[in-house]
C-alpha positions as a Markdown table, in Angstrom:
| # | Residue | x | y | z |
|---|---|---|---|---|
| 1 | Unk | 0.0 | 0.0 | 0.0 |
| 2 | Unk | 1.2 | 3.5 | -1.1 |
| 3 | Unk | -0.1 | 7.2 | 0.4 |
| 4 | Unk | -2.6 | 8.5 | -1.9 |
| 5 | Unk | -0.8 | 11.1 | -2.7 |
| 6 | Unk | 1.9 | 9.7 | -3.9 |
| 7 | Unk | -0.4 | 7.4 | -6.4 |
| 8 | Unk | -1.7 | 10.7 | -7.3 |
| 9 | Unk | 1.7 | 12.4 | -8.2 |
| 10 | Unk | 2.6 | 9.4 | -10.2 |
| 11 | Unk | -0.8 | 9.8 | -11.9 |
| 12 | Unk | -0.7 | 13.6 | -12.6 |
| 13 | Unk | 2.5 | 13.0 | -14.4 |
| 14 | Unk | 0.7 | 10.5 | -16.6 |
| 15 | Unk | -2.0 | 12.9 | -17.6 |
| 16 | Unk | 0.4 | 15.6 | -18.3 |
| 17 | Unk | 2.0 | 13.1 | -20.4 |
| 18 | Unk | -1.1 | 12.8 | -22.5 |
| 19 | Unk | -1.1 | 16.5 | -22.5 |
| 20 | Unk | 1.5 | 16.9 | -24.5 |
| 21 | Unk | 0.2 | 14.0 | -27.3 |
| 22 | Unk | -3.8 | 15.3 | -26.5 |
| 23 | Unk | -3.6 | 19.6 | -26.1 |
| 24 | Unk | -7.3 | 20.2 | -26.1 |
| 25 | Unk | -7.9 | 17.5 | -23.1 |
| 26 | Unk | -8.9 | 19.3 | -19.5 |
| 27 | Unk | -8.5 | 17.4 | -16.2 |
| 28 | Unk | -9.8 | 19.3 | -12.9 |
| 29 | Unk | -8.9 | 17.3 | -9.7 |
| 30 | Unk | -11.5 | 17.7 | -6.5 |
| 31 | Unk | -10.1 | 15.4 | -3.9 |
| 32 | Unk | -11.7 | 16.3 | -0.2 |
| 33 | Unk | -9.9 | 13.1 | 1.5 |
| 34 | Unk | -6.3 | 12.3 | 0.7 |
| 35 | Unk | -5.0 | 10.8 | 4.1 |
| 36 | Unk | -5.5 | 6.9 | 3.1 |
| 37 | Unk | -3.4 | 4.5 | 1.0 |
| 38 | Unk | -4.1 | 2.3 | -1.5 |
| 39 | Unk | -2.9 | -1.0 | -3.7 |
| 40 | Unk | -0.4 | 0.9 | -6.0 |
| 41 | Unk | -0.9 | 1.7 | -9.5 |
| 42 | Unk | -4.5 | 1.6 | -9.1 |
| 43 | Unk | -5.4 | 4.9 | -10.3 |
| 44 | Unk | -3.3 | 5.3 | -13.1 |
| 45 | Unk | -5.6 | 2.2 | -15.0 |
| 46 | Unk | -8.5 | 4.0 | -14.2 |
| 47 | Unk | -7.3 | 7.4 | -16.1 |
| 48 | Unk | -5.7 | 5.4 | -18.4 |
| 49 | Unk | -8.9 | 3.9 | -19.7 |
| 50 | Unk | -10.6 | 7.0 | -19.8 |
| 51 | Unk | -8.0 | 9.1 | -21.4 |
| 52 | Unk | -8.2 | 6.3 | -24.3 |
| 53 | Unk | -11.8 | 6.5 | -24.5 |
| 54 | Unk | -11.5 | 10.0 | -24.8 |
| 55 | Unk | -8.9 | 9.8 | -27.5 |
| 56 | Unk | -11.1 | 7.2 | -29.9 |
| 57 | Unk | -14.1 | 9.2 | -29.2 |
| 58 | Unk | -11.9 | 12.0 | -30.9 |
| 59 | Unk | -10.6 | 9.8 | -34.0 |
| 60 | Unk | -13.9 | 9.2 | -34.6 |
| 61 | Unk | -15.0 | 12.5 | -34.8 |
């Protein structure tokens, strides 16, 4: 188990990663609670997925 925060940091660094290769893409982070841990790399998957949802929706377009 990791802090959340540091799973968070590792994910923000992804998404600004897929900044770079997506420009137009927005994230807005509204965490209340951050003082837990969790398995890691359980949260980068989760944007993962959604980031590639996001960029098919737009090659489809």
């Amino acid at each position: 188990m990791i802090p959340f925060e540091k799973e968070l940091g590792h994910t923000k660094v992804y998404v600004d990663i897929e900044k770079v290769r997506f420009p137009s893409i927005t994230v807005e982070y509204d965490i209340q609670d951050t003082d837990f841990s969790i398995p890691p790399l359980t949260l980068q998957p989760v944007v993962e997925m959604q980031s590639a949802m996001v960029s098919e929706s737009v090659r489809m377009d």
